[in-house]
C-alpha positions in Angstrom: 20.6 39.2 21.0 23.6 36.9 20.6 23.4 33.4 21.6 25.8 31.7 25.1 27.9 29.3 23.7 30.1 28.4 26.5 28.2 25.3 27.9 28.2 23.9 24.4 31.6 24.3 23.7 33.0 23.2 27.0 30.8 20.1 25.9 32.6 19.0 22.7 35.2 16.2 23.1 37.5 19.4 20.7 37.6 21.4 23.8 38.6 18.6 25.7 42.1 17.6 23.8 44.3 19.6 26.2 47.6 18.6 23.9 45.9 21.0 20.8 46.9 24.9 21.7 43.7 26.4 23.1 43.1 29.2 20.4 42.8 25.7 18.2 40.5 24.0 20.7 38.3 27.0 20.2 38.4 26.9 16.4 37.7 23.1 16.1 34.9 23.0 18.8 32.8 25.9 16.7 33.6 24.1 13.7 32.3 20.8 15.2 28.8 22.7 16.3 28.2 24.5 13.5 28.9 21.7 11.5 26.4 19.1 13.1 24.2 22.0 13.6 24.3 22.5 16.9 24.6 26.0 17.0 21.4 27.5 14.6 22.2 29.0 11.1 22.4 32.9 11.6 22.6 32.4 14.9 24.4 35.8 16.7 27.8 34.8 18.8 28.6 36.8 21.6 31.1 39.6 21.3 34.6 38.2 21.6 35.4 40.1 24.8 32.2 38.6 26.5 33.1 34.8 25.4 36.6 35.6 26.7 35.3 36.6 30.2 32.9 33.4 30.4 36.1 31.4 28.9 38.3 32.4 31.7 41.1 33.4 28.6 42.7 35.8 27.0 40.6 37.8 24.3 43.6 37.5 21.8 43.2 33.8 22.0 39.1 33.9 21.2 40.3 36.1 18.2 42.9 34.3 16.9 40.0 31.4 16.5 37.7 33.2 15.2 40.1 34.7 12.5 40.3 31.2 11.4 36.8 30.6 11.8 36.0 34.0 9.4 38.3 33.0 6.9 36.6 29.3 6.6 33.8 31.4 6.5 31.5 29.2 9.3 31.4 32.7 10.8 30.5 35.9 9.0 30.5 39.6 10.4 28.0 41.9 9.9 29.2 45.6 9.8 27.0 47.0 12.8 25.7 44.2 14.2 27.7 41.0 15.6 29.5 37.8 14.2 26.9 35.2 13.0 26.8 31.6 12.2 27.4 30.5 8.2 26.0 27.3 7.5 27.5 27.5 3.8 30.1 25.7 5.1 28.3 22.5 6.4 28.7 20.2 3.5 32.3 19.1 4.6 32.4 15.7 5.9 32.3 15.2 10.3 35.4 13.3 9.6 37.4 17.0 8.7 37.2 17.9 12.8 38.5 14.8 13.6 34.9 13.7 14.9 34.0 10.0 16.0 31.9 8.2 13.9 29.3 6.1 16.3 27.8 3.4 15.7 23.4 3.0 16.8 20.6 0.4 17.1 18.8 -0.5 14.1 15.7 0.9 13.4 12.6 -0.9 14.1 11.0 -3.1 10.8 7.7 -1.4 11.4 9.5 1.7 11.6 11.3 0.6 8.3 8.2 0.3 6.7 6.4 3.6 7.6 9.8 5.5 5.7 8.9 3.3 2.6 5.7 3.9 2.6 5.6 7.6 3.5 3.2 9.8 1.3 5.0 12.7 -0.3 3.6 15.8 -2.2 6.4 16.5 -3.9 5.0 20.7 -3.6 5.7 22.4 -0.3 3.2 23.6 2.0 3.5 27.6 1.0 1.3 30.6 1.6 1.6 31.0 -2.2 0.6 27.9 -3.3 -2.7 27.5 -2.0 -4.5 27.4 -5.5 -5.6 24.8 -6.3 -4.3 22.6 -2.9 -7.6 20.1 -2.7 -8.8 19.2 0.9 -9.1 23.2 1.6 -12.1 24.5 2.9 -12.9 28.3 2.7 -10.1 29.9 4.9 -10.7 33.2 4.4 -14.3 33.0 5.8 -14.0 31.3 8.6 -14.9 33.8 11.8 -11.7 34.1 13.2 -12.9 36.8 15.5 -15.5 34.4 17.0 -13.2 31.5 17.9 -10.8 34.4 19.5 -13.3 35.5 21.6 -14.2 31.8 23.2 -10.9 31.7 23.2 -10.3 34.5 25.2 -12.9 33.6 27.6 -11.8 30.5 28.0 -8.6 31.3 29.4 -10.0 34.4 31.3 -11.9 31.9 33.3 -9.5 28.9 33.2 -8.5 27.2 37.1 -5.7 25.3 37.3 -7.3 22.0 36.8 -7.3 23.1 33.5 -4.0 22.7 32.8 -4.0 18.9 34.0 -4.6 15.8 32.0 -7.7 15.2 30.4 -9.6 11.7 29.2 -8.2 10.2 26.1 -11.6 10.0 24.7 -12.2 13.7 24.5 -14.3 15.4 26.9 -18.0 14.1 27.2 -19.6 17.0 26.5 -17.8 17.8 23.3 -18.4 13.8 22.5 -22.3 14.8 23.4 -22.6 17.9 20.9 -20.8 15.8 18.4 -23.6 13.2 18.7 -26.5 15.7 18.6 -24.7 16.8 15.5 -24.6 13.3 13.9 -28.3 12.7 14.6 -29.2 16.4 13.2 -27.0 16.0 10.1 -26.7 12.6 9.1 -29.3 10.6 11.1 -26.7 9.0 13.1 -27.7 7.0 16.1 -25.4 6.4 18.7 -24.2 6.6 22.4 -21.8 9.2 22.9 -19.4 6.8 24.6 -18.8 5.2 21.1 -17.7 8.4 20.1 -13.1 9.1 20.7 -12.4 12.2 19.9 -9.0 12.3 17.8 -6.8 14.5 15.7 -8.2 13.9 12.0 -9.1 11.1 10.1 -5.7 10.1 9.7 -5.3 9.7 13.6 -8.3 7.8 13.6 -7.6 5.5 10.8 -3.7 5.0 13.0 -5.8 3.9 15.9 -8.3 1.8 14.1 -5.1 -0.2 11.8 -3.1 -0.6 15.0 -6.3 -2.0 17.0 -7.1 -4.5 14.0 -4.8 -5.5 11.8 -1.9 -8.1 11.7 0.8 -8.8 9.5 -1.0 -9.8 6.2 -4.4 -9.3 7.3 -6.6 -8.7 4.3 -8.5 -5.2 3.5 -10.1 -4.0 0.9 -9.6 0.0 -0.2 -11.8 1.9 -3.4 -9.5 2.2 -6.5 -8.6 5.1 -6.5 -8.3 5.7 -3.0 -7.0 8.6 -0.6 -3.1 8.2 -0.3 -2.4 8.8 2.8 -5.0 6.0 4.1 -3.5 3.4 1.7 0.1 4.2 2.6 -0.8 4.2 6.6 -2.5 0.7 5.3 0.7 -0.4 3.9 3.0 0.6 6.6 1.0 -1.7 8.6 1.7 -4.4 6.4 -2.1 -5.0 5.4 -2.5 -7.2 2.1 -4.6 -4.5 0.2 -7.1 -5.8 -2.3 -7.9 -2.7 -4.6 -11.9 -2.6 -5.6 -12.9 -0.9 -8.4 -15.9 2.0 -8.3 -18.9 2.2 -10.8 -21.9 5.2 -10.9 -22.9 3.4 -8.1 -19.8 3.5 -5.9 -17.6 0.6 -4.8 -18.3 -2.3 -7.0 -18.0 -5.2 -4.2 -19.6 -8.1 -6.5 -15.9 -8.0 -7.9 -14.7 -9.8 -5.2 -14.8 -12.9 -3.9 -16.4 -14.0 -1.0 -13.3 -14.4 1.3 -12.0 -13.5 4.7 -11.4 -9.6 5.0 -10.5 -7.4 7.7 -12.4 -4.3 6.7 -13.2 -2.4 3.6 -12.4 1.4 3.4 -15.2 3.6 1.9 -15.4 7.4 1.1 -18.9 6.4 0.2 -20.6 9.8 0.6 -18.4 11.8 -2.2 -15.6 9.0 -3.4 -12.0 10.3 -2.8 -11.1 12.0 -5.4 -13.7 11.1 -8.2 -16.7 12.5 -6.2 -19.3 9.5 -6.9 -22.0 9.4 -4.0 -22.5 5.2 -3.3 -26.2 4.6 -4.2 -28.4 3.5 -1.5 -28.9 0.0 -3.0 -25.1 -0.4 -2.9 -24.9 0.7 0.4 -27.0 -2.3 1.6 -24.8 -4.6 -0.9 -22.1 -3.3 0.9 -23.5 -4.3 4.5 -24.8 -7.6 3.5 -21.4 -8.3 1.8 -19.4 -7.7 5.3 -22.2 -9.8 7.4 -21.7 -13.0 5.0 -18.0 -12.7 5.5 -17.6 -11.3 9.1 -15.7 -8.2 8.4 -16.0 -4.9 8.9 -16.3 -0.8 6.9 -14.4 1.6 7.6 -16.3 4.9 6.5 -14.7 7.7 5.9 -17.3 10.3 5.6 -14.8 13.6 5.4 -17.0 15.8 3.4 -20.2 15.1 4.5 -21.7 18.5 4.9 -21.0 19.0 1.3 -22.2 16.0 -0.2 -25.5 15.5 1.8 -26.8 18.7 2.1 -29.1 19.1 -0.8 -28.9 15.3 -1.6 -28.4 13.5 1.4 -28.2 9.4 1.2 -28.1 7.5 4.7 -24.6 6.5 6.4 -23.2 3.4 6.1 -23.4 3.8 9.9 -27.4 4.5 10.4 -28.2 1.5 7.9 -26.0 -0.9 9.7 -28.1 -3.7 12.3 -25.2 -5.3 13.0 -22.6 -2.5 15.0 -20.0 -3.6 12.1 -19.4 0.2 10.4 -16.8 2.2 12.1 -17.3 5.9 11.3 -15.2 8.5 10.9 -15.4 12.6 10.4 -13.0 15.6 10.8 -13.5 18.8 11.4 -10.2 19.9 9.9 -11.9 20.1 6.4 -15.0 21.8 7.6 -13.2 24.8 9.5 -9.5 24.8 9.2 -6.4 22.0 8.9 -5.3 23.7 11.8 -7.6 22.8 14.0 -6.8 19.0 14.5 -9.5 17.8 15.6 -11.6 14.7 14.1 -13.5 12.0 16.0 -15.1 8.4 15.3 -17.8 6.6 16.0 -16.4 2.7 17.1 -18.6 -0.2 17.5 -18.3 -0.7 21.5 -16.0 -4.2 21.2 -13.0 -1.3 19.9 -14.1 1.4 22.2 -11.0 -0.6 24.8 -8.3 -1.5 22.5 -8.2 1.7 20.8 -8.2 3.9 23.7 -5.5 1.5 25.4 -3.3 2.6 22.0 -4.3 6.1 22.5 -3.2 6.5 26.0 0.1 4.8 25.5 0.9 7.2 22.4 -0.4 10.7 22.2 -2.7 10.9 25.1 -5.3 12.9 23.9 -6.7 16.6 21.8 -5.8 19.6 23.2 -8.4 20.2 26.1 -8.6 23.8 25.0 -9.3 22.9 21.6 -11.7 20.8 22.9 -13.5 23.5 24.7 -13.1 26.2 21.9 -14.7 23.6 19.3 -18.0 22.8 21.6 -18.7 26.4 22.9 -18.2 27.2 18.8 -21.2 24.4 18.4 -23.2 25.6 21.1 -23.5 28.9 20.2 -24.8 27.9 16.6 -21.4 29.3 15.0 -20.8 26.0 13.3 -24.2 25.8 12.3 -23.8 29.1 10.4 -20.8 28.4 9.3 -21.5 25.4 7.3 -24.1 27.0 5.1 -21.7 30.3 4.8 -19.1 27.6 3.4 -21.2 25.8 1.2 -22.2 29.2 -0.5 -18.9 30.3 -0.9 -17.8 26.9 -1.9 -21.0 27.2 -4.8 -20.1 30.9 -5.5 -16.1 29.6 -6.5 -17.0 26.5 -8.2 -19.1 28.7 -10.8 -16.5 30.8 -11.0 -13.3 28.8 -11.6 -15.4 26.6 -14.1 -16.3 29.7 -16.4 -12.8 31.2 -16.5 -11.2 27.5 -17.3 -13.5 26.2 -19.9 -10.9 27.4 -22.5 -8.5 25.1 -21.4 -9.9 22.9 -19.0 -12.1 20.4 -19.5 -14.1 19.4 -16.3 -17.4 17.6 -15.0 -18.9 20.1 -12.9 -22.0 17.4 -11.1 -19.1 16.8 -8.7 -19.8 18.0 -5.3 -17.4 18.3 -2.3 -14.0 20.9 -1.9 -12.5 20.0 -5.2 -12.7 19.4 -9.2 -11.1 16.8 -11.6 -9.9 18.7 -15.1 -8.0 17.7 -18.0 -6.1 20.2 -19.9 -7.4 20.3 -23.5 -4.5 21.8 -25.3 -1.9 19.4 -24.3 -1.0 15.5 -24.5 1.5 15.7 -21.1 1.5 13.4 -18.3 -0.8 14.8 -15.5 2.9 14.6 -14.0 4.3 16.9 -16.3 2.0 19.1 -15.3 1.6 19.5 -12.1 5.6 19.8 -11.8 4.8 22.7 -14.6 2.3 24.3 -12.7 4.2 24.2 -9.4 7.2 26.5 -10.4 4.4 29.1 -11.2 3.0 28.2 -7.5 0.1 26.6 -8.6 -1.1 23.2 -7.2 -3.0 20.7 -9.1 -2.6 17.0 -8.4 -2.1 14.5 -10.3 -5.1 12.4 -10.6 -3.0 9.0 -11.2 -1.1 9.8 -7.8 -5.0 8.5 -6.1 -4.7 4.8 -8.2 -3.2 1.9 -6.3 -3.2 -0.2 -8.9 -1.0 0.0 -12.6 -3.8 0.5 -14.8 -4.3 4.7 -14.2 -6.3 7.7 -15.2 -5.1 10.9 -15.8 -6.6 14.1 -15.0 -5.8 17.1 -12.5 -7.6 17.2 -8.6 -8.0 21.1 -8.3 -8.7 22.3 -4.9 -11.3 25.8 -5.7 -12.5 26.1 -2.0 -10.0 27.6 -0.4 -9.4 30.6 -3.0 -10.9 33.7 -3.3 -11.9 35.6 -6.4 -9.0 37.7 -6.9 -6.6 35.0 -6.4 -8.2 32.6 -8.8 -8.3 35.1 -11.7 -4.6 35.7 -11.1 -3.8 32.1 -11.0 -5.4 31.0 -13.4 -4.3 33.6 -15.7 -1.0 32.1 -15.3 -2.6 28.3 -15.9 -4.4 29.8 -19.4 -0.7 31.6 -20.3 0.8 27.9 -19.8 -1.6 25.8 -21.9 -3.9 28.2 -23.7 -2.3 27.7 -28.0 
């Protein structure tokens, strides 16, 4: 189906320069699209005859250009098929079709600061580079054929009003199943009105930086830390005091009593090292923000894998004092896809942060909304969990038994991922994961997670999401690579 260019060309300032012969105002305009892109790569044209007739000209004319287009080669013909768009052409400057350079606004400065902070994987999201992505849980398993059909009925018996806005907060009885869930699973107390139902725990941790933090308001983040928090953090313009982390978890008697906004705290299976905060430390933790009037983010992503055999009490459920803000996703339980996380805000931040969230993105998809609490009402998350934490078991046995040849790893950890170090080779946990990746196979480097200079080194291997067949193969290729 070939694509109707006549709008866009009569559009360009190319067409509009009467004094150049029109064969040549039809040349430069489709040189000027294609060259900003305007027209998509591959993109089919319409026969010349047709762009004639909607041009008012002669079909010579539209020729004659596109002659001149072929032979520049921003247009190619396909024997069979049609003329299409050839981007290979794209590199010459704007300035060779006698195009206007304009002048804009600046930028913002916070705006500024978010591109010089932005957190990068330097792989590319790929269907073949899954293994060993950490953050993954189980894909494969989840019951697709489940969520279709409450999807299904959802919008078999959806009324208009459906289709409208919905409260930024999420809807109540979603934010009531999530807080029946928090009481069953991690003795979470709360009123359901504390709960906002967001996008992931990034979203959340967006809100919660916009709703406290000024310019050079002090924090306090675990060394190492999860990136993408730290970078957000940054962009922010937070003063970041890195805290260093013991068996027992974040080692707060480091620091000096002094005025801090918040500390962020992956408490129940540290980000990326996997140590579970002791109970003793947790209340060090708490007494430590009452005495200097701050505040704990905690980031509880994983819980359902960290606390199901072993569980320690939140941050959260321990707190007297309605300081701990806490946050969970769903994304890592079911699928990224999903987009859905929540928090649970002391109620002082319940106003601010939804007055940030209605000014921005509004709120979660209502239907997603509805799909996620008819999935926990009919026990299919329930289920679920304890099918993903088998799998999760089943893959972790297998991935460490076909890479202790090569890869040396502490197996105690719990949660979607491992930390290895290759034994056979002295390279940069840099080295290789860029090694690794032209064979499309992820592993992280560890030091990537530090936020200070001093670094470890070590690989963050993502086994989860990856089913037998698939890890043999990959790491067939790992043991070929480092394997003497």
């Amino acid at each position: 189906m070939y694509f109707n260019v006549k709008n866009l060309l009569q559009e360009t300032k190319e067409w509009n320069n009467h004094k150049t012969p029109l064969y040549k105002r039809i040349y430069n305009s489709f040189k000027y699209l294609i060259i900003n892109k305007a027209i998509p790569n591959n993109t089919q044209l319409p026969p010349t005859r047709v762009l004639a007739d909607d041009l008012g000209i002669s079909r010579s004319t539209v020729l004659k250009a596109f002659d001149l287009l072929s032979f520049e080669r921003f247009i190619i013909s396909k024997k069979g098929a049609g003329v299409f768009v050839n981007y290979n052409q794209t590199k010459k400057r704007l300035s060779d079709v006698h195009s206007t350079i304009y002048k804009y606004p600046a930028i913002s400065k916070r705006a500024n600061h978010f591109l010089k902070n932005v957190y990068l994987n330097t792989d590319t999201f790929s269907k073949n580079n899954v293994a060993f992505r950490p953050g993954l849980p189980p894909l494969d398993i989840f019951p697709i054929h489940q969520w279709k059909q409450i999807s299904n009925t959802y919008w078999r018996e959806a009324t208009p009003t459906n289709l409208s806005y919905a409260p930024t907060e999420g809807l109540d009885k979603l934010r009531v199943n999530i807080m029946n869930y928090l009481r069953i699973y991690r003795n979470i107390n709360c009123d359901y009105q504390q709960i906002i139902i967001t996008s992931g725990s990034l979203h959340s941790l967006y809100l919660i930086g916009n709703s406290l933090l000024n310019k050079g308001d002090t924090i306090i983040m675990e060394n190492p830390t999860f990136p993408r928090a730290y970078y957000l953090f940054k962009s922010l313009k937070a003063n970041i005091i890195p805290c260093g982390i013991d068996s027992k978890g974040i080692n707060i008697d480091s620091m000096k009593h002094q005025q801090v906004k918040f500390i962020y705290t992956t408490p129940s299976n540290q980000y990326p090292l996997g140590i579970k905060m002791s109970k003793d430390r947790r209340k060090e933790l708490l007494d430590w923000i009452s005495k200097n009037n701050s505040l704990i983010i905690e980031d509880d992503y994983d819980h359902e894998f960290s606390n199901w055999e072993h569980p320690i009490s939140s941050l959260f459920s321990l707190d007297s004092e309605n300081r701990v803000i806490y946050t969970g996703t769903f994304n890592k339980l079911l699928h990224p896809s999903l987009r859905i996380g929540y928090m649970v805000v002391p109620r002082y931040l319940i106003a601010p942060i939804k007055s940030i969230y209605e000014q921005s993105s509004r709120f979660v998809s209502v239907h997603l909304q509805e799909n996620l609490n008819e999935f926990i009402l009919k026990d299919y998350l329930n289920k679920h969990i304890r099918n993903v934490i088998i799998a999760s078991k089943n893959r972790k046995k297998i991935f460490s038994k076909l890479t202790r040849s090569f890869l040396d790893i502490d197996t105690s950890f719990e949660g979607l991922h491992l930390i290895g170090k290759i034994k056979t080779t002295n390279k940069s946990d840099h080295l290789i994961h860029e090694e690794l990746l032209t064979k499309n196979v992820v592993a992280y480097p560890l030091s990537n997670y530090y936020i200070t200079k001093k670094k470890k080194e070590g690989l963050v291997l993502g086994y989860s999401s990856v089913n037998e067949k698939v890890m043999r193969e990959k790491i067939t290729i790992m043991s070929e690579l480092f394997n003497p």
